[in-house]
DOLUM-790711 format. One record per residue (C-alpha): residue in three letters; residue number from 1; x, y, z. Coordinates in nm, 2 decimals, padded with zeros to 4 digits. Example, Ala and Ser with C-alpha at 12.3 -4.5 7.8 and 13.67 -1.06 7.14 Angstrom:
<recs>
ALA,1,01.23,-00.45,00.78
SER,2,01.37,-00.11,00.71
</recs>
This chain:
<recs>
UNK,1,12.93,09.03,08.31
UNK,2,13.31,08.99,08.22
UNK,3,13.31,09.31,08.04
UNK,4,13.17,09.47,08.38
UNK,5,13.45,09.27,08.53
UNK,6,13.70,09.44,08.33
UNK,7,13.58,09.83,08.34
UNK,8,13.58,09.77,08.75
UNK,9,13.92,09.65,08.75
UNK,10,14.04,09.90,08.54
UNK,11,13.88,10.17,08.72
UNK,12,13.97,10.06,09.10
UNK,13,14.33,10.00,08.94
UNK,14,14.39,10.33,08.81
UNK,15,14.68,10.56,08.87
UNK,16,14.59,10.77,09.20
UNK,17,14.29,10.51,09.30
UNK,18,14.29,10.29,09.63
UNK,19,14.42,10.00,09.40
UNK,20,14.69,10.12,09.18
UNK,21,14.95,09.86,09.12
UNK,22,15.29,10.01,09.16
UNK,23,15.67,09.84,09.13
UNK,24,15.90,09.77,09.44
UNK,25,16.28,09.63,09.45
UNK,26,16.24,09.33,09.69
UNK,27,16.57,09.11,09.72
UNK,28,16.70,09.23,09.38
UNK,29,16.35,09.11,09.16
UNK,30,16.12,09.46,09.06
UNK,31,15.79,09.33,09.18
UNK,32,15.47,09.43,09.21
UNK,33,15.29,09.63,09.50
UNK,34,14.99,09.77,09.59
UNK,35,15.09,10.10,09.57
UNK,36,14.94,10.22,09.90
UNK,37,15.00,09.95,10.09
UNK,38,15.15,10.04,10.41
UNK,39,15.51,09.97,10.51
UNK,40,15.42,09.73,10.80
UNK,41,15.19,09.55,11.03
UNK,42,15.23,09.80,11.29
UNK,43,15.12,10.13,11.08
UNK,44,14.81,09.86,11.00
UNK,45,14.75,09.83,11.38
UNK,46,14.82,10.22,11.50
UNK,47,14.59,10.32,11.28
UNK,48,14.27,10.09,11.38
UNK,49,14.29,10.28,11.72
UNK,50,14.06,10.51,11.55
UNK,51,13.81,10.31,11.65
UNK,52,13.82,10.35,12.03
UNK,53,13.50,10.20,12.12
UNK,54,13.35,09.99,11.85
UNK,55,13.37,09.64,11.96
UNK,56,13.67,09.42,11.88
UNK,57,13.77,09.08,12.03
UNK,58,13.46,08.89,12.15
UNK,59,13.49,08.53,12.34
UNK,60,13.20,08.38,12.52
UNK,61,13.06,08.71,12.73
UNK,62,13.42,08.86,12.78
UNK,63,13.44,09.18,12.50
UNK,64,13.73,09.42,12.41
UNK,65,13.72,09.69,12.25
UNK,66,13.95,09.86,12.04
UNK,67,14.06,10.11,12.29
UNK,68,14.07,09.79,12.52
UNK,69,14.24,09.57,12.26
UNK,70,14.52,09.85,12.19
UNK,71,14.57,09.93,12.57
UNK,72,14.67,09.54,12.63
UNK,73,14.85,09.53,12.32
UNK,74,15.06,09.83,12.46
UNK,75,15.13,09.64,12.78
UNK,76,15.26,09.31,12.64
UNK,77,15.47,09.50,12.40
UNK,78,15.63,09.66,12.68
UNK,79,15.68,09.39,12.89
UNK,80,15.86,09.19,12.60
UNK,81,16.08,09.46,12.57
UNK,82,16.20,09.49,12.95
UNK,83,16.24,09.11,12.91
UNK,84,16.45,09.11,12.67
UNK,85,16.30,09.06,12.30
UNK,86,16.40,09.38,12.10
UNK,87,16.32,09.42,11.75
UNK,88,16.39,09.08,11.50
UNK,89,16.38,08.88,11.78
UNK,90,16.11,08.61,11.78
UNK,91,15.84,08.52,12.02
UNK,92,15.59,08.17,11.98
UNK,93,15.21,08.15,12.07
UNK,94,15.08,07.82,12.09
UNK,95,14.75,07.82,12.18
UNK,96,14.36,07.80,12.07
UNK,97,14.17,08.08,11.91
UNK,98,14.18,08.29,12.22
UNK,99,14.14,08.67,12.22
UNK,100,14.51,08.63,12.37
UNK,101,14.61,08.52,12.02
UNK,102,14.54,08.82,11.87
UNK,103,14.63,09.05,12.14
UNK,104,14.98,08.88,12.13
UNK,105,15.06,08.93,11.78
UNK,106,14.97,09.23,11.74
UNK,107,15.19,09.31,12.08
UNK,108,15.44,09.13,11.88
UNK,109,15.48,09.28,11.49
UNK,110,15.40,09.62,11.61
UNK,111,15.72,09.67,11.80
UNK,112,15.90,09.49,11.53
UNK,113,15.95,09.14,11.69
UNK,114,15.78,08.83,11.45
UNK,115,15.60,08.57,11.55
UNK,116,15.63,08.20,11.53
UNK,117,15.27,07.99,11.50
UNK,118,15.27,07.68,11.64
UNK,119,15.03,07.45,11.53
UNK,120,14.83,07.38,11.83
UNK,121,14.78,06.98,11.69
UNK,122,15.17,06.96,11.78
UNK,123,15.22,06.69,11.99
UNK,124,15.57,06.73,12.21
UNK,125,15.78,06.63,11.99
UNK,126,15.66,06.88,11.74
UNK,127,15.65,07.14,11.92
UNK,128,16.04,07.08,12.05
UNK,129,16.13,07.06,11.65
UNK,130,15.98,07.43,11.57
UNK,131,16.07,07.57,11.88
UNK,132,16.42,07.44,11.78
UNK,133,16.46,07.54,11.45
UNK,134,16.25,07.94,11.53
UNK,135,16.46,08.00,11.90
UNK,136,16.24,08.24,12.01
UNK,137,16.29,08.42,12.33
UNK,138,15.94,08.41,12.45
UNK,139,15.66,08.13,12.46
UNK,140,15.33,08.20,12.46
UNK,141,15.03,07.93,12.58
UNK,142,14.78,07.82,12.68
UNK,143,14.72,07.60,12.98
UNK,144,14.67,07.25,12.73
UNK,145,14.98,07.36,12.54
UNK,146,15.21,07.43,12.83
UNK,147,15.14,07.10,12.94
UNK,148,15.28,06.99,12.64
UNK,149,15.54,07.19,12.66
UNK,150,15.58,07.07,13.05
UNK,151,15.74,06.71,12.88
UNK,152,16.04,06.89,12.70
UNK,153,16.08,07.20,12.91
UNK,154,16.46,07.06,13.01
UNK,155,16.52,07.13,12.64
UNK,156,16.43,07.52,12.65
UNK,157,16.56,07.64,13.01
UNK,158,16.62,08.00,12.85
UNK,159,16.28,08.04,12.72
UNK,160,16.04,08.21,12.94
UNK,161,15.69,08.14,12.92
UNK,162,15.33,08.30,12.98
UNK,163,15.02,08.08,13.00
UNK,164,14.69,08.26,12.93
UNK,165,14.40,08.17,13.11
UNK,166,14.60,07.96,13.36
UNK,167,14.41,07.97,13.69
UNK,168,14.64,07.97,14.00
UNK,169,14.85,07.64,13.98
UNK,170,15.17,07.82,13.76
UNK,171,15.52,07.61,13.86
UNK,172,15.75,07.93,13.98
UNK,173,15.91,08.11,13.70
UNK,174,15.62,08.10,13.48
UNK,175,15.46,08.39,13.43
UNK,176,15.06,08.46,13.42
UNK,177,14.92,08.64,13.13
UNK,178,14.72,08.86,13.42
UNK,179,15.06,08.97,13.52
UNK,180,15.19,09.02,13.20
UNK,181,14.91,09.31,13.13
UNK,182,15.02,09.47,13.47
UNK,183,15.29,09.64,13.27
UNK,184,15.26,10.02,13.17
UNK,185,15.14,10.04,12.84
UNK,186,15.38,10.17,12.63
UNK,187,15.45,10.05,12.24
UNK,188,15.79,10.06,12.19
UNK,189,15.92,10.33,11.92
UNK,190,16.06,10.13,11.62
UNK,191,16.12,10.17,11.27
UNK,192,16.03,09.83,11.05
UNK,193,16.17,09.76,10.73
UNK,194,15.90,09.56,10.55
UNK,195,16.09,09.30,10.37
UNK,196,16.19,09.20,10.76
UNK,197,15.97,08.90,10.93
UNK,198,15.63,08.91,11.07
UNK,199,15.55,08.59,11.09
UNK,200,15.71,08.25,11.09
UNK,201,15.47,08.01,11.02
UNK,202,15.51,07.64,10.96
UNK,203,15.39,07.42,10.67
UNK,204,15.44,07.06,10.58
UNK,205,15.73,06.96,10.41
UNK,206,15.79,06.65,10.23
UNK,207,16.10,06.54,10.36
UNK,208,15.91,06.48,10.70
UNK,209,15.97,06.85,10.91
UNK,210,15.75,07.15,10.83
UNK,211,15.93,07.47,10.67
UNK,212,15.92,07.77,10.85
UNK,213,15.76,07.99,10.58
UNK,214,15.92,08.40,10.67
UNK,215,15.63,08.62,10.59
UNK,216,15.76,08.95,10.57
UNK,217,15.52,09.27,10.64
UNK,218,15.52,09.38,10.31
UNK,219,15.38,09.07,10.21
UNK,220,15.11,09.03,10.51
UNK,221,15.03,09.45,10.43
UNK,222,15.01,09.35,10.07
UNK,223,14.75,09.08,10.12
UNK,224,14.53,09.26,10.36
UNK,225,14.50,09.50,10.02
UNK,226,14.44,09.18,09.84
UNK,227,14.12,09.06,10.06
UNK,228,14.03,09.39,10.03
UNK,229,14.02,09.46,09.62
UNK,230,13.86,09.14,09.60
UNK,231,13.56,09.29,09.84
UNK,232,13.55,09.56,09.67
UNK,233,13.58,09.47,09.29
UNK,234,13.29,09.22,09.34
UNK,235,13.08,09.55,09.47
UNK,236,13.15,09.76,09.18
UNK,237,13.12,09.45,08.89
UNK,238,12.73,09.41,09.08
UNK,239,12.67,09.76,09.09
UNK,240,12.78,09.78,08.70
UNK,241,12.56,09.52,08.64
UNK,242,12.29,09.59,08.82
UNK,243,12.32,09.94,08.64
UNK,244,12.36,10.09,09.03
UNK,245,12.57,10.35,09.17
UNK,246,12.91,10.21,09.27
UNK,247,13.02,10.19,09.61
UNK,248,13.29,10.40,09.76
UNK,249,13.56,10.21,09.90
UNK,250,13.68,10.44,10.12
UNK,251,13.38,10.58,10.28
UNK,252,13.25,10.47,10.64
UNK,253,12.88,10.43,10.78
UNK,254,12.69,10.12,10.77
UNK,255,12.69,09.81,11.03
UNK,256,12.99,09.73,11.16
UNK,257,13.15,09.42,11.02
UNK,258,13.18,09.11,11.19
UNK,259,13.30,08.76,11.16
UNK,260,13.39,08.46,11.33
UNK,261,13.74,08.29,11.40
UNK,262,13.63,07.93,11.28
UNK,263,13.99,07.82,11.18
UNK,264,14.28,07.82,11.33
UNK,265,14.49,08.16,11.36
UNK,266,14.81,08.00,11.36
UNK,267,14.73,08.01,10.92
UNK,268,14.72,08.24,10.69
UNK,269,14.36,08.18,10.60
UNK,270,14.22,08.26,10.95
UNK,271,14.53,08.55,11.08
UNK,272,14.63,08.70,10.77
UNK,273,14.29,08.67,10.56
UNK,274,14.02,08.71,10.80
UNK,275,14.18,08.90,11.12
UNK,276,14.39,09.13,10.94
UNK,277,14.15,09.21,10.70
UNK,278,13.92,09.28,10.94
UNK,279,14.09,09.44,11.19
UNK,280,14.21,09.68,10.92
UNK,281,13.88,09.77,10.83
UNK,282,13.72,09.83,11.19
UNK,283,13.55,09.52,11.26
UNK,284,13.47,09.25,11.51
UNK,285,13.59,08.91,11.56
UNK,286,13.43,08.65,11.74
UNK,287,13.66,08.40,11.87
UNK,288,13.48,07.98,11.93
UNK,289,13.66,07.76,12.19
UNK,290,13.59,07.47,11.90
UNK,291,13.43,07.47,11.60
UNK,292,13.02,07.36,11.67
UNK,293,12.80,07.48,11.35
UNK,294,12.49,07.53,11.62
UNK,295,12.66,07.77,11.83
UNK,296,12.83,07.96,11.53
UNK,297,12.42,08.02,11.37
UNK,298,12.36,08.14,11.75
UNK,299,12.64,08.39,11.75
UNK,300,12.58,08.49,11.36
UNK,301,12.21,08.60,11.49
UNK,302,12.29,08.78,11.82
UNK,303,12.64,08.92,11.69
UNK,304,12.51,08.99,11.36
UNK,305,12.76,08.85,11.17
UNK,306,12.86,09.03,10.83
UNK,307,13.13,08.73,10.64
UNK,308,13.14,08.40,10.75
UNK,309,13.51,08.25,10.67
UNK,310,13.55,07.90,10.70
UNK,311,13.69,07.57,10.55
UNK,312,13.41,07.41,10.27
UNK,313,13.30,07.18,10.56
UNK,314,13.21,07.45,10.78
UNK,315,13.04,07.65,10.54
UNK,316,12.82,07.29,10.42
UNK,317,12.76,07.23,10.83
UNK,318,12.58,07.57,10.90
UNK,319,12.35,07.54,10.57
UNK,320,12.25,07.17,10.65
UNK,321,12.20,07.23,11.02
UNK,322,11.87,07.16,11.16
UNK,323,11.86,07.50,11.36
UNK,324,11.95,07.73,11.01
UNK,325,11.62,07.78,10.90
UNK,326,11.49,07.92,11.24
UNK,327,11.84,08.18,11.28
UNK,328,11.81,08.51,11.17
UNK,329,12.09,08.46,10.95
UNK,330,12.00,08.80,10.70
UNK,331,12.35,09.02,10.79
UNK,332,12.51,08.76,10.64
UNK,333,12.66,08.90,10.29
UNK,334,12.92,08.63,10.21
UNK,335,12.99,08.26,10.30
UNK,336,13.29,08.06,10.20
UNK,337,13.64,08.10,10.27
UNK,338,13.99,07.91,10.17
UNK,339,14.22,07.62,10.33
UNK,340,14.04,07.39,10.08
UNK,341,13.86,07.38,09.76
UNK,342,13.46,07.46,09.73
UNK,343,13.28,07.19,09.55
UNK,344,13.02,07.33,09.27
UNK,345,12.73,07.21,09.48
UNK,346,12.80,07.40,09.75
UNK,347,12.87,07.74,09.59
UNK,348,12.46,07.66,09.43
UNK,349,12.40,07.55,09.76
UNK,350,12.46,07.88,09.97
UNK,351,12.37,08.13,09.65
UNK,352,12.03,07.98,09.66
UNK,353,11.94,08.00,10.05
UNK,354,11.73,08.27,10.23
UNK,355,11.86,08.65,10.26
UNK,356,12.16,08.77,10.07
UNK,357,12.46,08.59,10.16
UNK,358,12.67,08.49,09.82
UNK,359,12.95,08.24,09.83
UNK,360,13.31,08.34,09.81
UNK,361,13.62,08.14,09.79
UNK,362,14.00,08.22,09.83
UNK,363,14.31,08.01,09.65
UNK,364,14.62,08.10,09.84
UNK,365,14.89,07.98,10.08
UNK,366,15.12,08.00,10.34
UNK,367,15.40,08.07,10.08
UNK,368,15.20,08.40,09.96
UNK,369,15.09,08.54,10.32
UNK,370,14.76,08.49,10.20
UNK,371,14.52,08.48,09.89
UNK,372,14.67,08.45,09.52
UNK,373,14.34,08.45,09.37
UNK,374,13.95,08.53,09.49
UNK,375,13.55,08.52,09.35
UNK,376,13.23,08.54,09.49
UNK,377,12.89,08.64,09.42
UNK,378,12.77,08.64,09.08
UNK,379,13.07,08.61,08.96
UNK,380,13.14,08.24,09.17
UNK,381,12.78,08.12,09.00
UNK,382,12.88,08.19,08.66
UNK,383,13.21,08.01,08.69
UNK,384,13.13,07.72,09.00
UNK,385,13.48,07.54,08.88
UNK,386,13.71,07.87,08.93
UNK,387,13.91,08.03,09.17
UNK,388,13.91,08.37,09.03
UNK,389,14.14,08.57,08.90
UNK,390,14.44,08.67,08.99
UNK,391,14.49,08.97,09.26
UNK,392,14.68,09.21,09.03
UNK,393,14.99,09.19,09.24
UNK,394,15.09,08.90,09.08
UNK,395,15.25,08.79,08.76
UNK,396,15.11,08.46,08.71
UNK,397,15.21,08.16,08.43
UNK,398,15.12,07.79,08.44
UNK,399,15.45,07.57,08.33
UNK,400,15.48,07.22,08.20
UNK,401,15.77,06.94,08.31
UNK,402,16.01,07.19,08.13
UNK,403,15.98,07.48,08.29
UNK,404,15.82,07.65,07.96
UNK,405,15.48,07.85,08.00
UNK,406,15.23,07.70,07.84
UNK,407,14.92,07.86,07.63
UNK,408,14.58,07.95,07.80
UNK,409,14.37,07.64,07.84
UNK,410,14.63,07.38,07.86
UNK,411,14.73,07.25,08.25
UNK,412,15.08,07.30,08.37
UNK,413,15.20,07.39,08.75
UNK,414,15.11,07.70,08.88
UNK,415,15.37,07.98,08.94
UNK,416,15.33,08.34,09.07
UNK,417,15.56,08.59,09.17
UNK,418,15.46,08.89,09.36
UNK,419,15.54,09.11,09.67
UNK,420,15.37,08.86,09.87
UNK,421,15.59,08.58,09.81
UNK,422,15.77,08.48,10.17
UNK,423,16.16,08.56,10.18
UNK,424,16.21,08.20,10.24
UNK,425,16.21,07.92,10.47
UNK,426,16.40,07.94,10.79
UNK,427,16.71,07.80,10.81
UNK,428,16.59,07.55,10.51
UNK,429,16.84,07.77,10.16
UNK,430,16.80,07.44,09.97
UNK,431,16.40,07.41,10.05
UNK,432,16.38,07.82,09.94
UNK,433,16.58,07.77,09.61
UNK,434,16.37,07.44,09.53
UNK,435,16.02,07.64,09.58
UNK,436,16.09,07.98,09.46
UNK,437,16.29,08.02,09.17
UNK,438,16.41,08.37,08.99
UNK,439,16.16,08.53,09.22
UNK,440,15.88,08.30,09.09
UNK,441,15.69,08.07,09.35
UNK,442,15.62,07.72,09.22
UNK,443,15.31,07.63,09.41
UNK,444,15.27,07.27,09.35
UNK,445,14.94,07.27,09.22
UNK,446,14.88,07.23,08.86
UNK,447,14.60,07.45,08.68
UNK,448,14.49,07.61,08.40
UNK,449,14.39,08.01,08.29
UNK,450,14.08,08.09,08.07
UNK,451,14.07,08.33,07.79
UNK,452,13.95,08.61,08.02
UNK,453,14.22,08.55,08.33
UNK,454,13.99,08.31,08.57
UNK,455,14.23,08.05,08.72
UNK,456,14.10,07.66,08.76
UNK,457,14.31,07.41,09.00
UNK,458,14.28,07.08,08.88
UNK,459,14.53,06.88,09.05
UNK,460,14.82,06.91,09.30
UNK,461,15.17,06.81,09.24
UNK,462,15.31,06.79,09.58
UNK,463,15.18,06.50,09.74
UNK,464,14.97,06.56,10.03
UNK,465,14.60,06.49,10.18
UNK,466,14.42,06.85,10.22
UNK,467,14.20,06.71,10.51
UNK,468,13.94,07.03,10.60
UNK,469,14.21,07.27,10.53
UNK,470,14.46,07.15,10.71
UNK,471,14.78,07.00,10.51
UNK,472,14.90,06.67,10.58
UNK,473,15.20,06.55,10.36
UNK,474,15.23,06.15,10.32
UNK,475,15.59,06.19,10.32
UNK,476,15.58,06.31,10.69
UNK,477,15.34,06.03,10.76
UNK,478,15.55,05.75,10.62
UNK,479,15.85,05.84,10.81
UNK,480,15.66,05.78,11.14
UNK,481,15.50,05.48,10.99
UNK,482,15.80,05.34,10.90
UNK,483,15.96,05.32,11.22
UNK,484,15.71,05.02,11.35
UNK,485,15.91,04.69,11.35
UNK,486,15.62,04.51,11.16
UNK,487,15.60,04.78,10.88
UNK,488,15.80,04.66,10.55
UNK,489,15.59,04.88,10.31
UNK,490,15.37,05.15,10.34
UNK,491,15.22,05.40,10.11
UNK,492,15.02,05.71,10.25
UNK,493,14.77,05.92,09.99
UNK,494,14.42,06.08,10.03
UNK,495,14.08,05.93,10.01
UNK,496,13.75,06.10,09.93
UNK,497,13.55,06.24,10.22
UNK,498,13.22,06.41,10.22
UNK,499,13.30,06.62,10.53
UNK,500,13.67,06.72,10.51
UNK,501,13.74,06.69,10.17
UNK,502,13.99,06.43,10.20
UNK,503,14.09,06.19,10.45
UNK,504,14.43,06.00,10.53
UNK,505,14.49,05.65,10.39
UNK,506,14.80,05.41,10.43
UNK,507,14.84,05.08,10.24
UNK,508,15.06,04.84,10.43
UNK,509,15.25,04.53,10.37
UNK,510,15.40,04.38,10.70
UNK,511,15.71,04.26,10.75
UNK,512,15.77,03.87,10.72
UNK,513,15.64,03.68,11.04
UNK,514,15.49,04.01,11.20
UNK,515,15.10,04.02,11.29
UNK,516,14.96,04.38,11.28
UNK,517,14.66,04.58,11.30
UNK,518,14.52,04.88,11.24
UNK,519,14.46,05.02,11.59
UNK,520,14.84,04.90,11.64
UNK,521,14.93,05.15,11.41
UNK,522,14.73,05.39,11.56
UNK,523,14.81,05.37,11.89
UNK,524,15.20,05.40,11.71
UNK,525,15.11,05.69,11.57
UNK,526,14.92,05.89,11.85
UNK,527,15.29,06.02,12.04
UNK,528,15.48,06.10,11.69
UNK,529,15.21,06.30,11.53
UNK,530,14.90,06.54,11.55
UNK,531,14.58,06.37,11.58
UNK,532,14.45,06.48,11.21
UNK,533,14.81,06.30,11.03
UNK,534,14.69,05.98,11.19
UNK,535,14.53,05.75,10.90
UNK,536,14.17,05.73,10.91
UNK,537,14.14,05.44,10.65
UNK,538,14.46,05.11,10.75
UNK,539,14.46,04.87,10.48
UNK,540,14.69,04.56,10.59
UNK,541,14.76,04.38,10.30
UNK,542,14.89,04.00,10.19
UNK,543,15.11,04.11,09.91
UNK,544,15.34,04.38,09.87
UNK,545,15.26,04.71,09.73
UNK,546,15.24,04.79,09.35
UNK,547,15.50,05.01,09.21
UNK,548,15.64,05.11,08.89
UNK,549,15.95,05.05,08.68
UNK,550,16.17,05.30,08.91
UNK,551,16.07,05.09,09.20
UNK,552,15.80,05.37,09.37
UNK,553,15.52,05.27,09.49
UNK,554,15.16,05.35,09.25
UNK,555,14.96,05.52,09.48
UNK,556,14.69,05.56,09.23
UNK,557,14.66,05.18,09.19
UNK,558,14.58,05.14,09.53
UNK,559,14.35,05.45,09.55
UNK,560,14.15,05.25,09.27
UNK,561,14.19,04.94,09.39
UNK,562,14.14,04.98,09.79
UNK,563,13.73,05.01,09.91
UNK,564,13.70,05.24,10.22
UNK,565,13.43,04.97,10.37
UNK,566,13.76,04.72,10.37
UNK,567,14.00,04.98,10.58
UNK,568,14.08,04.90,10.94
</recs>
């Protein structure tokens, strides 16, 4: 199979073909492009209005089309323009996976204005730190999230703010979203560079604030290629081996595409990955108002779902589910998705069900725009442990303590540089020049590359808890932790956990004289931090914490040492 692996790389890859691998100047480093990768986001969306009436945005039984979808988008671009946010200015959309989302970024990076993703987790105080540190000119919510934003509103009084799906109780000077698409539709005319933003979107930083990653629109156009050579080089390595005609990238016909929006768009894995992707290639996305693995089998059936793009846990949920065996589940192709690593089981466990879905898997992050490496189908089987080789837009090395490569086989940190690559973090030089250095992103996570190119993850380096895709650094949870009185020591790491991967865990050592419990902490916790930071697993201790001869604390001690079936 790896030599059909090869000759379809080669072939898709070729000087003149959809995948040729060209060179750009980006920020004085000569990096790799896809060579016909669009300049930005907005020649991405202009051109999907090709589509006029196939089916676009779906939620519940409201539908747009992509006439529809284009005719709104034309309207809130507009009406951000004749209030004031011109090209490079930012605007923020906090909210869940509403149609709206999507309708206001795309209002957004076509007429050259970037968007800032707030986590819609953020508590108050979280959401005054991003919208701090981003200053955009326009807020965009939901009714849950303006609430929120209702406790530190005195902080903003320039920002103006729309609330989607609001009802009729809007304080004066807020404006509806049903106003806002009022406005004549008119995109603005604008010319974007593509190393300028797109996106600002926030990921966890260890000294206790997230980074505002800047993904530029070379690097989101890039990935969308990305997602799309991987498609298509697992179709022509099948067809190869198979000994079938190869497909033709390019050409049209067939069902319509579809998937649903299972994770949140405010990451790469959900906007960039899946809606991009598929927006770009004509299809429909169906938005849930939470995840609920019965009703996603009840929308693959009647929606005929094509990809279902999910975290692990999602994926494992629909299998095991008690109504999956009576679901017409046979348009689905491919099952998996990214935020979080696929266990070996599970990629057996979805190859060997009913009909032909195959499992896929993507290794990326925010700090890329997207994917850095992808399998599926056959390919996944024959190598469970893998996450694929690398898009060919990448240079890619793994480096020991030293900074020196080291040979295939042997572990070392991961490091890629690439035209995806973010321009930095916002306002954060020191944070940039830590992360990416002479144009090469260190990713944190250590790994290894086989003799034929496949890339293995084994560990991470940063410290964090991946908890069902979403990132929670112990760092930021310690600094909350610490400010209770009745804290002296505390140590934050991940424990194992069948559904989301990993779970948060705190040791803690009290301080002398103070009683303290685990729902204490909690309760602590609950106005300082998102729900899924708060600690799962409280061990309250009688001695203080182990550490090592520099005096830090051994987390892996206590991982070893500490029994779940003890936590508070």
């Amino acid at each position: 199979m790896y030599e059909q692996i090869r000759e379809a790389l080669n072939e898709i890859t070729a000087p003149g073909q959809m995948f040729e691998v060209g060179e750009v100047e980006v920020r004085g480093q000569t990096l790799k492009t896809w060579a016909l990768a669009p300049g930005s986001l907005r020649d991405f969306w202009l051109m999907t209005a090709a589509h006029g009436p196939a089916d676009y945005l779906i939620y519940r039984d409201e539908r747009w089309s992509y006439a529809d979808a284009h005719k709104q988008v034309n309207s809130v671009a507009n009406w951000l323009q004749t209030n004031g946010v011109h090209q490079n200015d930012r605007i923020a959309i906090a909210m869940r996976n509403y149609p709206e989302w999507m309708l206001s970024y795309w209002a957004a990076v076509a007429s050259g204005v970037a968007v800032v993703g707030m986590n819609a987790w953020w508590v108050p105080d979280e959401m005054a730190y991003a919208l701090k540190d981003s200053a955009p000119k326009v807020l965009i919510c939901d009714i849950e999230r303006f609430e929120r934003f209702q406790e530190i509103k005195d902080q903003f009084p320039d920002l103006k703010v729309v609330v989607v799906r609001a009802g009729d109780s809007l304080p004066e000077g807020i404006t509806a979203w049903e106003d806002v698409l009022q406005t004549e539709p008119a995109m603005p005319t604008v010319t974007i560079d593509p190393d300028d933003d797109a996106c600002i979107f926030y990921t966890s930083g260890t000294t206790g604030r997230p980074k505002g990653a800047q993904l530029t629109h070379r690097g989101c156009t890039n990935n969308v290629m990305s997602v799309a050579f991987a498609s298509v080089l697992q179709l022509m390595t099948k067809a190869k081996v198979d000994g079938a005609a190869p497909p033709d990238p390019s050409a049209g016909g067939g069902p319509q595409q579809a998937a649903i929006v299972a994770t949140p768009l405010f990451h790469v894995t959900a906007n960039n990955c899946l809606a991009q992707a598929m927006t770009a290639a004509g299809g429909k996305l169906i938005h849930l108002y939470k995840w609920d693995a019965g009703e996603a089998l009840r929308i693959i059936e009647e929606e005929k779902v094509t990809a279902f793009t999910g975290v692990p846990t999602m994926s494992r949920e629909l299998i095991s589910h008690p109504d999956f065996a009576s679901r017409d589940t046979s348009s689905l192709m491919t099952m998996g998705g990214g935020g979080a690593p696929m266990q070996p089981d599970l990629v057996d466990k979805i190859d060997s069900q009913k009909g032909d879905s195959k499992p896929q898997q993507g290794y990326g992050m925010t700090e890329v725009c997207g994917i850095i490496s992808a399998i599926g189908g056959e390919i996944y089987v024959s190598r469970p442990k893998s996450c694929g080789m690398v898009v060919p837009v990448f240079d890619v090395k793994c480096i020991d303590d030293s900074g020196n490569e080291v040979p295939v086989g042997e572990r070392g940190e991961v490091c890629v540089r690439g035209s995806q690559v973010i321009k930095g973090y916002l306002n954060r030089p020191e944070a940039t020049a830590e992360t990416i250095v002479d144009g090469w992103l260190h990713t944190g996570d250590i790994g290894y590359l086989d003799a034929e190119g496949f890339l293995y993850l084994v560990d991470r380096a940063k410290e964090m808890v991946l908890r069902g895709g979403e990132n929670v650094y112990c760092s930021e949870v310690e600094t909350v932790l610490f400010q209770y009185d009745a804290v002296a020591e505390c140590a934050v790491f991940s424990v194992p956990d069948d559904r989301l991967g990993e779970e948060v865990g705190t040791a803690i050592y009290p301080a002398a004289g103070a009683e303290l419990t685990a729902e204490e902490l909690r309760s602590f916790c609950r106005d300082r931090m998102a729900a899924y930071k708060i600690p799962r697993y409280i061990w309250i201790l009688d001695e203080p914490l182990p550490r090592n001869a520099s005096g830090k604390f051994v987390k892996r001690e206590l991982q070893d040492a500490l029994d779940p079936a003890d936590a508070g």
